[in-house]
C-alpha positions as CSV (number, residue, x, y, z in Angstrom):
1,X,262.3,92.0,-6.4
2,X,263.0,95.4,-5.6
3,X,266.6,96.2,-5.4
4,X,268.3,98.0,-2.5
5,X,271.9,99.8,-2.0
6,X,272.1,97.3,0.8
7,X,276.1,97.8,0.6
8,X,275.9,101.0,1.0
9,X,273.4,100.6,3.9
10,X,275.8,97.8,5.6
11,X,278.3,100.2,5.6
12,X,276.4,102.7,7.4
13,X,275.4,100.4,10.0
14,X,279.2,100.0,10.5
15,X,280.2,103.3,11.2
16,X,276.9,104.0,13.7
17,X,277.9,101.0,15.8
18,X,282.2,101.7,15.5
19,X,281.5,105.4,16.5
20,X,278.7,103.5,19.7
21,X,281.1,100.9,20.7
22,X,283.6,103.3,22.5
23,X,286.8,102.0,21.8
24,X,285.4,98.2,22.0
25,X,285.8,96.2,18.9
26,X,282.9,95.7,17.1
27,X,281.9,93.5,14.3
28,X,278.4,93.1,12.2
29,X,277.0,90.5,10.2
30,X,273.9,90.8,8.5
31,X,271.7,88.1,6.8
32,X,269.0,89.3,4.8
33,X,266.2,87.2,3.8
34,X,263.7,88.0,0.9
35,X,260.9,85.6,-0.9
36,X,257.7,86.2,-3.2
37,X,255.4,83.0,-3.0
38,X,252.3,81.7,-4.3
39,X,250.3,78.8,-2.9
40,X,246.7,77.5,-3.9
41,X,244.3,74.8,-3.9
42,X,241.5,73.0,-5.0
43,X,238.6,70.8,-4.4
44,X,236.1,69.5,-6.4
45,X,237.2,71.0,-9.7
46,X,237.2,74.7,-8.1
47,X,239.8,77.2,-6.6
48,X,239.6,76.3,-2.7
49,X,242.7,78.8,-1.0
50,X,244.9,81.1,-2.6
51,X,247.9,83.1,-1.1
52,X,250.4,85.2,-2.2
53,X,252.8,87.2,-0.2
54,X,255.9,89.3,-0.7
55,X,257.8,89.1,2.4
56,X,261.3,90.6,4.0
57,X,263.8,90.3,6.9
58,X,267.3,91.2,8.4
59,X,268.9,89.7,11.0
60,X,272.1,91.5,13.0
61,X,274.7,89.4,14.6
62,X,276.9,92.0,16.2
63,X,280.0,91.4,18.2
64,X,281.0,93.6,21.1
65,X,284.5,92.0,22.0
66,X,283.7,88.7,21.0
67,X,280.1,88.3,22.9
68,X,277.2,88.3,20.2
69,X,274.2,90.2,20.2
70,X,270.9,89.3,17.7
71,X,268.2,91.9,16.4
72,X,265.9,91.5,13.2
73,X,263.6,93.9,11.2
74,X,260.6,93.2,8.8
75,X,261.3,97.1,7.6
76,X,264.5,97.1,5.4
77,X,264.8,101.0,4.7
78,X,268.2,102.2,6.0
79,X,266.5,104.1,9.1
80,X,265.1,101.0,10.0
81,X,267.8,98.5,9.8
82,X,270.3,101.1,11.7
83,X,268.2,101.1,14.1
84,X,268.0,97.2,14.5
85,X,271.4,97.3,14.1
86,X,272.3,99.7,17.3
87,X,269.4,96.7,19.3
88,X,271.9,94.2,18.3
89,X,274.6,95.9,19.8
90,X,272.7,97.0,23.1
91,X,271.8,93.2,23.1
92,X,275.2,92.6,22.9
93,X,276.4,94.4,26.2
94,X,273.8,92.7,27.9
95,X,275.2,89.3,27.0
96,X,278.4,90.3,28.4
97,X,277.7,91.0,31.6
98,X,278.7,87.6,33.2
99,X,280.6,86.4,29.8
100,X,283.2,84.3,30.0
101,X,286.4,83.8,27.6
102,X,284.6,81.0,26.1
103,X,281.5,82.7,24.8
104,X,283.3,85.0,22.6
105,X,283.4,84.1,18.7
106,X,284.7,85.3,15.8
107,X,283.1,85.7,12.6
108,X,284.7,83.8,9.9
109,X,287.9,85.5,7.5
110,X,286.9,83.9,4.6
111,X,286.2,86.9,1.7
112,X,286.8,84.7,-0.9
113,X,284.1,85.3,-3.9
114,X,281.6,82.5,-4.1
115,X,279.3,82.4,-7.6
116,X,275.9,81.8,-7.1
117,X,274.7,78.1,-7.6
118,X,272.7,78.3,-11.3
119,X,270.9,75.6,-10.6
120,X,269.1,76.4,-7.8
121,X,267.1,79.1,-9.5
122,X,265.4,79.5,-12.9
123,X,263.7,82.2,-14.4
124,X,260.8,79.4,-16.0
125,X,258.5,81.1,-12.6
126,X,257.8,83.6,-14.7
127,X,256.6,81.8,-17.8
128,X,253.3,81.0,-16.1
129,X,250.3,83.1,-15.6
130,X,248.0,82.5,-13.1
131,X,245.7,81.1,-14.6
132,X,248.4,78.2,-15.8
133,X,249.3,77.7,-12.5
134,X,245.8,77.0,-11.2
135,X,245.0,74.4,-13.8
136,X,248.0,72.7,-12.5
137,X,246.6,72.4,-9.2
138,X,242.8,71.5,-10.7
139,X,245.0,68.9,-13.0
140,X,246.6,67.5,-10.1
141,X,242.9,66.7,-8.6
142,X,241.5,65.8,-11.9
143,X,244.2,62.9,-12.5
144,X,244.1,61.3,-9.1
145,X,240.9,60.8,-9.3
146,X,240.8,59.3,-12.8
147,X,244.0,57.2,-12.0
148,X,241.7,54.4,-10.3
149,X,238.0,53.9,-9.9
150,X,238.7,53.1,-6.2
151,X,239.8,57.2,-5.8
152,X,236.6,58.6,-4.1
153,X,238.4,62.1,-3.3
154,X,241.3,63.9,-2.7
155,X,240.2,65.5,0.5
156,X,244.2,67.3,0.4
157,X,246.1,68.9,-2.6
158,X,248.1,71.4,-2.9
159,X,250.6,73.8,-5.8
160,X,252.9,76.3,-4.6
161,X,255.9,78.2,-6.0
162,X,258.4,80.4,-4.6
163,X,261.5,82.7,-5.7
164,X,263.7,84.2,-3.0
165,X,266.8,85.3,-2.5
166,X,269.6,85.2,0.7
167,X,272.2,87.6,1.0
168,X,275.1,87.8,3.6
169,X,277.4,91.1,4.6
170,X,280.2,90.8,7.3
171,X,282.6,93.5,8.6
172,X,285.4,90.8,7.2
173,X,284.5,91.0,4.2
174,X,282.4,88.2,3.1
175,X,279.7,89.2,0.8
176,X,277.2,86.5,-0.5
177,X,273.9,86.2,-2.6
178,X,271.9,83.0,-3.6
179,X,268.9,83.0,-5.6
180,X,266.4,80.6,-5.2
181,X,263.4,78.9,-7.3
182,X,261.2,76.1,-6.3
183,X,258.3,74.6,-7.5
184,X,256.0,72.5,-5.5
185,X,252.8,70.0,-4.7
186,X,250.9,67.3,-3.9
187,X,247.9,64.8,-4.1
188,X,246.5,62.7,-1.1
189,X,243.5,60.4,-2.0
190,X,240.7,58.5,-0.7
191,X,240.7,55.3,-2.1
192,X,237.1,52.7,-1.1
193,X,236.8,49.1,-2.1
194,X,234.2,47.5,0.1
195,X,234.5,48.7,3.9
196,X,238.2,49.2,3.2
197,X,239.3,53.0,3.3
198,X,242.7,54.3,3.0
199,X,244.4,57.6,2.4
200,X,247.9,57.8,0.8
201,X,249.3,60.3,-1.6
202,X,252.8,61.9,-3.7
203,X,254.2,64.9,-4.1
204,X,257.3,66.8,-5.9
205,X,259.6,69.5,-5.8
206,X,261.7,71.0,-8.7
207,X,263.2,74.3,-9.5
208,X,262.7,74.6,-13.0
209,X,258.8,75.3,-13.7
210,X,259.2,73.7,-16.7
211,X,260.1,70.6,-14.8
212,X,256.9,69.3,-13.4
213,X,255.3,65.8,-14.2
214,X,251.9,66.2,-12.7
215,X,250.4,62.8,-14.8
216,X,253.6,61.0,-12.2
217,X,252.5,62.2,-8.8
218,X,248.6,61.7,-9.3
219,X,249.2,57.9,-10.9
220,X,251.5,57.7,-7.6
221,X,249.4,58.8,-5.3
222,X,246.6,56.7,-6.3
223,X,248.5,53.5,-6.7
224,X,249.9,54.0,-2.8
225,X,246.4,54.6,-1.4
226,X,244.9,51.4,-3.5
227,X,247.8,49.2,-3.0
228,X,246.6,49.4,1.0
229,X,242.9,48.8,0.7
230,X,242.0,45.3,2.0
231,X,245.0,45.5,4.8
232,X,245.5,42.6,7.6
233,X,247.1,42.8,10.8
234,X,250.1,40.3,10.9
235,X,251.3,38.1,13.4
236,X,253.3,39.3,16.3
237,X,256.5,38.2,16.1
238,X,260.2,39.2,14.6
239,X,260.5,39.7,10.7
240,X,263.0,41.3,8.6
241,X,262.1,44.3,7.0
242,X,262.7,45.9,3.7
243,X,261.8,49.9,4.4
244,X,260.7,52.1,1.3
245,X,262.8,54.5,0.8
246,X,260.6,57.8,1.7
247,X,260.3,55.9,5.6
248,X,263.7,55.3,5.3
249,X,264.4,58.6,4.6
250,X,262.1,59.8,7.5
251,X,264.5,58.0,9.5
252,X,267.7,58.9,9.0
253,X,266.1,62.5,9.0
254,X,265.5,61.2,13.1
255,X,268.8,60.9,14.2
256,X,269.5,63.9,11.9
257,X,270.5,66.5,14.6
258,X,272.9,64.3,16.6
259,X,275.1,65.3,13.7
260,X,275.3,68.7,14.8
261,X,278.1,69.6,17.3
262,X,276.1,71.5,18.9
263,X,274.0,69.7,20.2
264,X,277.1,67.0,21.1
265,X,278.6,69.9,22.8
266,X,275.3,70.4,25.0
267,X,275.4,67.3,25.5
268,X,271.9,66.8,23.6
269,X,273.0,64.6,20.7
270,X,272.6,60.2,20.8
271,X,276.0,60.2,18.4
272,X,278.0,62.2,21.5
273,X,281.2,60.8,22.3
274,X,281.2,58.1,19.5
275,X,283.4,59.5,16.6
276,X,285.6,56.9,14.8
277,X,283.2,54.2,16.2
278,X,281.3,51.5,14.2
279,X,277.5,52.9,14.4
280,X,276.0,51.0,11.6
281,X,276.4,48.4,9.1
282,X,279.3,48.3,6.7
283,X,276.5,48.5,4.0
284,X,275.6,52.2,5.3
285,X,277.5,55.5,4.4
286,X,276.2,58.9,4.7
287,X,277.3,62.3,3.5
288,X,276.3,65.9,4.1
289,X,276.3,67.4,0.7
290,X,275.4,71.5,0.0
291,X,276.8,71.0,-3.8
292,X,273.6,68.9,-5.5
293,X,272.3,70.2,-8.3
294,X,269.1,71.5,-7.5
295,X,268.5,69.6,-4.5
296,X,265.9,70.8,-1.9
297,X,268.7,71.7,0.4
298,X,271.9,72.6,-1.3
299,X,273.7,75.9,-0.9
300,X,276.7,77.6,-2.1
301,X,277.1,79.0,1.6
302,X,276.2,78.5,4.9
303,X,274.9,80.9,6.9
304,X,278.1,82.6,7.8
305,X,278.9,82.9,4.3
306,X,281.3,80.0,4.6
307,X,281.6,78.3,1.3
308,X,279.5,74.8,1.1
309,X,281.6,71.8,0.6
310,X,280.9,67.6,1.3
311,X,281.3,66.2,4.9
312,X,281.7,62.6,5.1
313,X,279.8,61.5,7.8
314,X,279.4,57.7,8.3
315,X,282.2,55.6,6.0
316,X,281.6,52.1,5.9
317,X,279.0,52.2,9.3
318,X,282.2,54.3,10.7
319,X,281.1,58.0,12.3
320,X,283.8,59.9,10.8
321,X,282.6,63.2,12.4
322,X,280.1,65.6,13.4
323,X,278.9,69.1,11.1
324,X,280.3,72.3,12.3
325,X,279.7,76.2,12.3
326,X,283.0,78.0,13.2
327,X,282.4,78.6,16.7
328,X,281.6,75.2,17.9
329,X,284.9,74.4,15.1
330,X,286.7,76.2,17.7
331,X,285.1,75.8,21.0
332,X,285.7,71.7,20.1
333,X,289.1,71.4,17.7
334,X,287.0,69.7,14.8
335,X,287.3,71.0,11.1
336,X,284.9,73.7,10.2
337,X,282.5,72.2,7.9
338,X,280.5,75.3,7.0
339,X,277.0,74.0,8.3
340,X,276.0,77.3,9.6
341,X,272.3,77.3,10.0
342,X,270.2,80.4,11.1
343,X,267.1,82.6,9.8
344,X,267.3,86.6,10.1
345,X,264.9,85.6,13.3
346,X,267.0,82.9,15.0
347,X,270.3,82.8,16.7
348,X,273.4,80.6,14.8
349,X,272.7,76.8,14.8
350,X,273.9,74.0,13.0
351,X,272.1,71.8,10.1
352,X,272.5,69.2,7.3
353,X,272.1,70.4,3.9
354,X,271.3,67.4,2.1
355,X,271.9,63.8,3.6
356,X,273.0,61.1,1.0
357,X,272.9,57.5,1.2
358,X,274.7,56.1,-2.1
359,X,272.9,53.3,-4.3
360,X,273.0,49.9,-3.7
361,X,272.9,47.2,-6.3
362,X,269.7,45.5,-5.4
363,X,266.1,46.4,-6.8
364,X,263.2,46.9,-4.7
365,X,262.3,43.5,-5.9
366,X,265.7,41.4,-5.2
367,X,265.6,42.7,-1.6
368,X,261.5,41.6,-1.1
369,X,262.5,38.3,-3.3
370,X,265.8,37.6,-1.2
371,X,263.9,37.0,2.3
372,X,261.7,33.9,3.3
373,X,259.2,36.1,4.6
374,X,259.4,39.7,4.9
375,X,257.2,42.9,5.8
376,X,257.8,46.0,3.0
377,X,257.4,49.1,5.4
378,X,255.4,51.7,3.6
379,X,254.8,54.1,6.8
380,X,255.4,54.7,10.6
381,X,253.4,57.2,11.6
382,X,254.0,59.1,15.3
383,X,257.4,60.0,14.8
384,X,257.7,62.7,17.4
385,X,255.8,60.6,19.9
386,X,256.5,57.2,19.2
387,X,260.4,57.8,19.2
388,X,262.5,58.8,22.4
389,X,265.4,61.2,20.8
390,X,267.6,60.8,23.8
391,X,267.8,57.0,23.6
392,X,266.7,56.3,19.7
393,X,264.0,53.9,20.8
394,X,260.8,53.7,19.0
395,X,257.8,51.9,18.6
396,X,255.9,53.3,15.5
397,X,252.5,52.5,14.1
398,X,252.8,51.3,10.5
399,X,251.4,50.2,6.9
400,X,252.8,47.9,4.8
401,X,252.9,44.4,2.6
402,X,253.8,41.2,3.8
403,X,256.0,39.3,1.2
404,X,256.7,35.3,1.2
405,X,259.0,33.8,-1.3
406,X,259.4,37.0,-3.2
407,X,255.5,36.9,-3.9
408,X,253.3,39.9,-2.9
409,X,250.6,38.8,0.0
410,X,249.0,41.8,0.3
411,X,248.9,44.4,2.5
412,X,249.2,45.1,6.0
413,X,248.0,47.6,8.7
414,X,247.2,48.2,12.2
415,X,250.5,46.7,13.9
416,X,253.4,48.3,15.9
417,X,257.1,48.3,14.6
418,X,259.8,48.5,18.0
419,X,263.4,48.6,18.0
420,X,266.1,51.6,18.8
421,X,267.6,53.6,15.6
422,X,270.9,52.5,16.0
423,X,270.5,48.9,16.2
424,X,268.2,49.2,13.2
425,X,271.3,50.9,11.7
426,X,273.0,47.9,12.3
427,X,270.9,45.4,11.4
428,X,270.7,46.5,8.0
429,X,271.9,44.1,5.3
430,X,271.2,45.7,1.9
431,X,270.9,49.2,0.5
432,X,268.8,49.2,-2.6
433,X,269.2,51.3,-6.4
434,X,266.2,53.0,-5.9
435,X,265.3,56.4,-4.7
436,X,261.7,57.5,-4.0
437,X,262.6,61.1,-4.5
438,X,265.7,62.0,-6.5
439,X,265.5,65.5,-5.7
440,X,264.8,65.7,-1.7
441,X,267.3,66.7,1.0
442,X,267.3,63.4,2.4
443,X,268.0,60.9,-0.3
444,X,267.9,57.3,1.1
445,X,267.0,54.3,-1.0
446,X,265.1,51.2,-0.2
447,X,266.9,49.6,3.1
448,X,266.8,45.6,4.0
449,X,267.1,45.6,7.7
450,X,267.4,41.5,9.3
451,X,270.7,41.6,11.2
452,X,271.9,38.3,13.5
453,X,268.4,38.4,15.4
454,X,266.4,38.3,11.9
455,X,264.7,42.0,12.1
456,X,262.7,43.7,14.2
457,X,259.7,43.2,16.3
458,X,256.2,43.5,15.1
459,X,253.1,43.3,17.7
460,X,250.1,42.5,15.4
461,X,247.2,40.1,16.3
């Protein structure tokens, strides 16, 4: 990437908007945003979409008094971002007509020096020609399809990689830079055996190049599309539930926002009012945390330049809190958490970074084996409009295996899943050892969910 004097331009910005702010106090932040990226793929052996792109932003935060005021630029020459800059500030004026003491913030104090996170870039990206990284896409393909007779296609694939960079400058000092690497793709298959269809697939994400297993995700993806072929619909009726860890992820990911106190604070959150309260089973804990290794979400700052750290945020079933940027810290008397969430386009919001659930004891196989009879959840599908975010109720369509005894049945399809998220979170018994992607932002294993009513409510045949 090309490098700018973008110190030197921050510091101009300063001193346009100090000598424009006549005698007001004035303060700046700027995020800057830049990535290089390259996606493709293929079908039928040959290249089918290719795309690379170079792109750049910067987004002003600007306080007049206290009252904030947001501009961003695609153009980051110095004439250009001055003059977003001084649209931040006229912004600004305009929110404070009709402000009251309680809209005014504060950017944070914090100028402490923050090292950039090594693991979450590597310079492997630029090992690979072209040409290398195609053949990873056409091997991706190539291997599905040879992984099981049943494979008839793989109607969706894709490769992509992408190196960018994050910087943050603040009239208090806080200056910030993270580099970022990631590497990723996937295979979804069309498996046939008789009149059976069924699509399924895998995918991965890394940061090191170097890293990839592409042999893994196409044996993966054709195993979860074959495993489904020659589906039943169960019975209707209640059964405990052993939910794979990628759809238990999914779920958690749900009732991921009513962490943010935000949205308690607007009154827009299903975990509002409810801190220090027993949410979910004793077997469930769950922490926010920036500082994995190479994990899809970490970060060494938030988007206020506030330094990353672990929030605990269910104990034992126990909501121990809510995530924080340091305005809603304020607004609400809860510890700052540094979960600071905004693009150069957007406004300051609040997000996770990457939700943990810590390993159980139990295999996949003890918790199918430790159940009379038991549906293992593969997928709900419809999450955004089979599940009401204000109460937590759902009613999903889903996939799955029925299980008896600890012995496989086989599979199962075309039935309904109902309950509310929060009972479910309740009702679960067992968290498993097994994780079905080590390296996503939302790492939850295998979950056993039966409670006192024995599981949820199916509506087959």
């Amino acid at each position: 990437m090309i490098e700018l004097n973008f110190d030197g331009i921050f510091g101009r910005v300063e001193e346009v908007l100090k000598q424009e702010a006549s005698g007001a106090r004035v303060e700046v932040e700027l995020l800057l945003e830049r990535a290089e990226s390259l996606s493709l793929s293929v079908q039928k052996g040959a290249l089918e979409k290719f795309d690379s792109s170079r792109s750049g932003c910067a987004g002003f935060r600007v306080l007049l008094d206290g009252i904030a005021g947001y501009a961003w630029s695609e153009d980051l020459s110095e004439s250009a971002l001055v003059a977003t800059a001084r649209h931040a500030l006229e912004n600004a004026r305009f929110a404070s007509q009709g402000a009251t003491e309680s809209d005014r913030v504060e950017l944070i104090s914090d100028g402490e020096q923050v090292r950039e996170d090594d693991s979450l870039f590597n310079e492997s990206l630029k090992g690979l020609a072209f040409e290398g990284k195609k053949n990873r896409a056409l091997e991706l393909e190539s291997l599905t399809l040879q992984a099981d007779p049943r494979v008839q296609s793989v109607p969706y694939n894709g490769y992509s990689e992408v190196e960018s960079e994050s910087r943050i400058y603040t009239s208090r000092g806080v200056r910030r830079r993270q580099r970022r690497t990631s590497v990723s793709g996937s295979s979804y298959c069309l498996a046939r055996e008789g009149e059976s269809t069924k699509m399924a697939g895998d995918g991965f994400f890394v940061r090191d190049s170097s890293k990839v297993n592409i042999a893994e995700v196409a044996q993966e993806a054709a195993r979860r599309a074959t495993s489904r072929l020659g589906a039943t619909v169960p019975a209707t009726g209640r059964y405990a539930l052993v939910i794979d860890s990628k759809v238990a992820g999914e779920l958690i990911g749900l009732l991921a926002g009513s962490f943010s106190a935000k949205a308690v604070f607007e009154k827009n959150s299903l975990l509002a009012g409810k801190g220090g309260e027993q949410i979910a089973s004793p077997c469930l804990s769950l922490t926010d945390d920036p500082r994995l290794p190479g994990a899809a979400g970490s970060r060494s700052f938030d988007s206020e330049g506030a330094v990353a750290r672990a929030t605990p945020l269910l104990r034992d079933g126990v909501l121990m809190g809510y995530l924080t940027d340091s305005v809603h810290a304020r607004k609400m008397g809860l510890p700052h958490t540094a979960s600071a969430s905004r693009g150069p386009r957007s406004e300051l919001d609040i997000s996770y970074s990457n939700l943990v659930v810590p390993l159980g004891q139990k295999s996949l196989n003890e918790l199918l084996a430790g159940q009379e009879r038991v549906i293992y959840i593969t997928e709900f599908k419809g999450y955004h409009s089979s599940y009401q975010k204000g109460s937590g109720d759902f009613s999903f369509p889903s996939e799955g295996e029925i299980w008896e005894k600890g012995k496989r049945l086989g599979p199962v399809a075309d039935f309904v899943t109902s309950g509310n998220l929060l009972e479910l979170l309740k009702s679960i018994e067992a968290v498993g050892s097994r994780l079905h992607r080590p390296d996503g932002a939302i790492r939850v294993p295998d979950l056993l969910v039966a409670g006192a009513q024995g599981g949820l409510m199916v509506a087959g045949r």
